[in-house]
C-alpha positions in Angstrom: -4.0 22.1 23.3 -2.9 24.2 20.5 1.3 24.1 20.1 3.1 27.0 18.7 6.5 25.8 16.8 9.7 26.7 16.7 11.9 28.2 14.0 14.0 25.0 14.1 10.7 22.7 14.4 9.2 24.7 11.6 12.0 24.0 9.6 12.2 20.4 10.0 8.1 19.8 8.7 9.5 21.8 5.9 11.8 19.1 4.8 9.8 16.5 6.1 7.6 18.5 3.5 9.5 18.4 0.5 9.7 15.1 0.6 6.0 14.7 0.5 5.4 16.7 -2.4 8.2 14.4 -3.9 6.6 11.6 -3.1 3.2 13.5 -4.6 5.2 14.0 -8.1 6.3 10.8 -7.9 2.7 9.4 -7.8 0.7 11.4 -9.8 3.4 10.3 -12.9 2.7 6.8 -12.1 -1.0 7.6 -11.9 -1.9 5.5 -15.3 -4.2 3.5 -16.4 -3.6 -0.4 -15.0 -1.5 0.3 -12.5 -2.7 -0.7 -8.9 -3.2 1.7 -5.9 -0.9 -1.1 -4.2 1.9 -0.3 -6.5 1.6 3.3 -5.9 2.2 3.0 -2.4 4.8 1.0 -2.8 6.9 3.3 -4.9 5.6 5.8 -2.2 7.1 4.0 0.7 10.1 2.9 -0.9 11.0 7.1 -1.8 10.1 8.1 2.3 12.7 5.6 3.2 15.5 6.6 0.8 15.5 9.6 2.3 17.4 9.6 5.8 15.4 9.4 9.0 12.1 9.7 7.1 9.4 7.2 7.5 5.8 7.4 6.6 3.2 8.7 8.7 0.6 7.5 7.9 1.3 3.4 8.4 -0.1 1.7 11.4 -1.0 5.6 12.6 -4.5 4.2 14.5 -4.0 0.8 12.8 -4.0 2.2 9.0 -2.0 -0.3 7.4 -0.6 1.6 4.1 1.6 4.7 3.4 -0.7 6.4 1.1 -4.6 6.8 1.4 -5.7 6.3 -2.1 -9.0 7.0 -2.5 -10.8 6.9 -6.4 -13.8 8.7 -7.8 -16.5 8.6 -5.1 -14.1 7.6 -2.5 -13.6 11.0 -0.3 -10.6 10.2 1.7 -8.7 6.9 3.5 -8.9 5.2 0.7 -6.8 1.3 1.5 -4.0 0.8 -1.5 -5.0 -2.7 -3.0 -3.6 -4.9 -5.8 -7.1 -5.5 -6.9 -7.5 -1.6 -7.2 -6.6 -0.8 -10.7 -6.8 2.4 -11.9 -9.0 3.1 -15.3 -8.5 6.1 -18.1 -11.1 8.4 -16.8 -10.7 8.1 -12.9 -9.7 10.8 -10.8 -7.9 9.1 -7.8 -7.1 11.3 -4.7 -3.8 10.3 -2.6 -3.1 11.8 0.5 0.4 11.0 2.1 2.2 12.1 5.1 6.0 11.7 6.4 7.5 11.9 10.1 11.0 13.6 10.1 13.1 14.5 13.4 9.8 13.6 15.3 7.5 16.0 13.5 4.6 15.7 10.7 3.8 17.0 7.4 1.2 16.0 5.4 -0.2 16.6 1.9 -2.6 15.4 -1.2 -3.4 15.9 -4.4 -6.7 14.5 -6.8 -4.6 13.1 -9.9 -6.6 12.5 -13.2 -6.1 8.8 -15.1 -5.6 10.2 -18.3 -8.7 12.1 -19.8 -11.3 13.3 -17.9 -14.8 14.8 -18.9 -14.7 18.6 -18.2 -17.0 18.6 -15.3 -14.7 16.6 -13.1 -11.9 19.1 -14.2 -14.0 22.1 -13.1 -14.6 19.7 -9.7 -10.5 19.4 -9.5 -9.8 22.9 -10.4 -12.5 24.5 -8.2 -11.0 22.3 -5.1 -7.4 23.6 -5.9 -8.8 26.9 -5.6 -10.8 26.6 -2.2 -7.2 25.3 -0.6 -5.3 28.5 -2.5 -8.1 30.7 -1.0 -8.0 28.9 2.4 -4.0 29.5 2.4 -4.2 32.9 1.9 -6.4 34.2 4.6 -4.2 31.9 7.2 -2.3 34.9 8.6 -1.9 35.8 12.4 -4.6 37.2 13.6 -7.2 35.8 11.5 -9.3 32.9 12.7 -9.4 28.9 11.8 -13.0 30.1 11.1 -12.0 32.5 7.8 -10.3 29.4 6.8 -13.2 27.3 6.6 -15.4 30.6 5.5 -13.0 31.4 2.1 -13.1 27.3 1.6 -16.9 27.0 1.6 -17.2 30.6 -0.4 -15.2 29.2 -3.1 -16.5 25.9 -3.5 -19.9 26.4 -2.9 -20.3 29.6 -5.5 -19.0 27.1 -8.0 -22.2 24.7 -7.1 -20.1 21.9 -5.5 -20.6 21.3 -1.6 -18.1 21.0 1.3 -17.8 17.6 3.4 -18.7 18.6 6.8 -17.8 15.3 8.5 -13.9 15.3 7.7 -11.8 18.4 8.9 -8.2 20.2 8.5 -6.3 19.9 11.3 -3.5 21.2 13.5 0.3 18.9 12.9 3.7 18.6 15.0 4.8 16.1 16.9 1.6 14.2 16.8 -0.1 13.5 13.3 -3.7 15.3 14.1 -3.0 18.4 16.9 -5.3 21.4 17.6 -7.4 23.2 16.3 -9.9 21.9 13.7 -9.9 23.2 10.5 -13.4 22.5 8.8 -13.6 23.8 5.5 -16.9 25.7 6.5 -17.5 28.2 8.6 -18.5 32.2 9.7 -15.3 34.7 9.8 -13.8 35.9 12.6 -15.1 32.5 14.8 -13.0 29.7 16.3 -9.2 29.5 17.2 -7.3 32.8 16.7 -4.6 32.3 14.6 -0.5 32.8 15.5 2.6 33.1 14.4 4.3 29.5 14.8 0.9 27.2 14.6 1.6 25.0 11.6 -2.0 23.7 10.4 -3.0 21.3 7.6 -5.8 22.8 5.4 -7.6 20.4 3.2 -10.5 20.7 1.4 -12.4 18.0 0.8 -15.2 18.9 -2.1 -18.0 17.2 -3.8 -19.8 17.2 -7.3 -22.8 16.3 -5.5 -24.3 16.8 -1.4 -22.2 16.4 0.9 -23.7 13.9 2.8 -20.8 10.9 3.7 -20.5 7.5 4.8 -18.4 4.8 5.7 -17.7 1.4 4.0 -17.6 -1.8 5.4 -13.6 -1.5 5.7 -14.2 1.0 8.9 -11.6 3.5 6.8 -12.9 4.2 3.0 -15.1 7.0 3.5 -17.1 7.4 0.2 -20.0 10.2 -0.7 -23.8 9.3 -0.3 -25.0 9.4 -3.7 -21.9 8.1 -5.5 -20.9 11.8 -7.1 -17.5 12.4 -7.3 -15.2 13.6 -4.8 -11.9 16.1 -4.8 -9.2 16.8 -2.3 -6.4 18.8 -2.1 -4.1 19.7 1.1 -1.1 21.7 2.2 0.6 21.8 5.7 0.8 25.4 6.3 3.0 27.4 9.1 1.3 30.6 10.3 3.5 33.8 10.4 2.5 37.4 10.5 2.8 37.7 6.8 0.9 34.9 5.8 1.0 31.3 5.4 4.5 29.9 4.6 3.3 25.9 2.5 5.5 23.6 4.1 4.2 20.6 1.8 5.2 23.1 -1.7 7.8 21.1 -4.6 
């Protein structure tokens, strides 16, 4: 069942969305060479708790036992923080966090770069940031979750990458994953009708190679088929009739 929010529901995910994208600054500064995904989430955890009534949404949601998904290079998404995961100059790592605030979800990530990185995996970043700007803006009422997924797959695909079609956006509120799915593929004018007080979280998920997936032995660490690299980048988005309003932006 779809659920349309409230004004006052609304603006709670939008502070339980600042202090995601805090925690997403936080992160991507401390996303250096020798430092271990483990440590990440802790300095992840440790800012969602300073902050009154917030606690991460992610831990122990269907067993995951972490705060942030960190997931590095190949690795596409639900990526388990480690202390024998050290990040290298040259990796890309994708972390993915969300918070719980007055009962409600939001939820965002980011690809940071390890330092340098070779120019094809900043056109496989940039492209990625694009697809989600490009999903965003055709997430007005009246649209449909299929232009979503059509202006995703336009974007990423005419740059020669390919979409995930395993791994979806997703509706948020009171419970972490809601209705409707949000693939990031699609034909316009198909699937839910969009309206004004569905809050959604659009996530492109975008690979240098196919976009054939599969996952490890870990049961969460989904990683791409032929070992290209992998990008993804996510807002939580409320739907209004002029637009989306990003409930996940700094």
């Amino acid at each position: 069942m779809i659920t349309v929010k409230s004004e006052r529901e609304i603006e709670t995910m939008r502070r339980a969305g600042r202090i995601v994208a805090g925690v997403l600054d936080l992160v991507r500064s401390r996303a250096v060479a020798g430092a271990s995904t483990w440590e990440l989430d802790r300095l992840a955890e440790d800012f969602i708790l300073s902050h009154q009534g917030a606690t991460p949404s992610f831990k122990g949601l269907y067993g995951f036992p972490a705060t942030l998904c960190t997931s590095i290079n190949a690795e596409v998404v639900h990526g388990i923080p480690s202390k024998t995961r050290v990040l290298e100059a040259g990796d890309i790592v994708s972390v993915d966090v969300g918070v719980c605030l007055g009962g409600l979800h939001a939820d965002s990530a980011i690809t940071a770069t390890v330092g340098e990185v070779a120019p094809a995996t900043r056109r496989l970043l940039g492209t990625t940031q694009r697809a989600l700007e490009a999903g965003i803006a055709v997430a007005g009422a009246g649209n449909h979750v299929g232009d979503i997924g059509y202006a995703v797959q336009q974007v990423a695909e005419g740059a020669g990458f390919s979409v995930v079609r395993e791994l979806v956006g997703h509706g948020i509120g009171a419970q972490f994953h809601e209705e409707p799915q949000v693939p990031n593929f699609g034909r316009p004018h198909r699937g839910a009708r969009l309206m004004p007080g569905m809050t959604l979280a659009i996530e492109p998920m975008i690979n240098a190679g196919g976009p054939e997936v599969r996952t490890l032995g870990d049961r969460w660490t989904v990683v791409t088929a032929d070992g290209s690299l992998s990008a993804h980048f996510e807002h939580t988005v409320a739907i209004t009739e002029n637009g989306a309003r990003i409930l996940t932006a700094a």
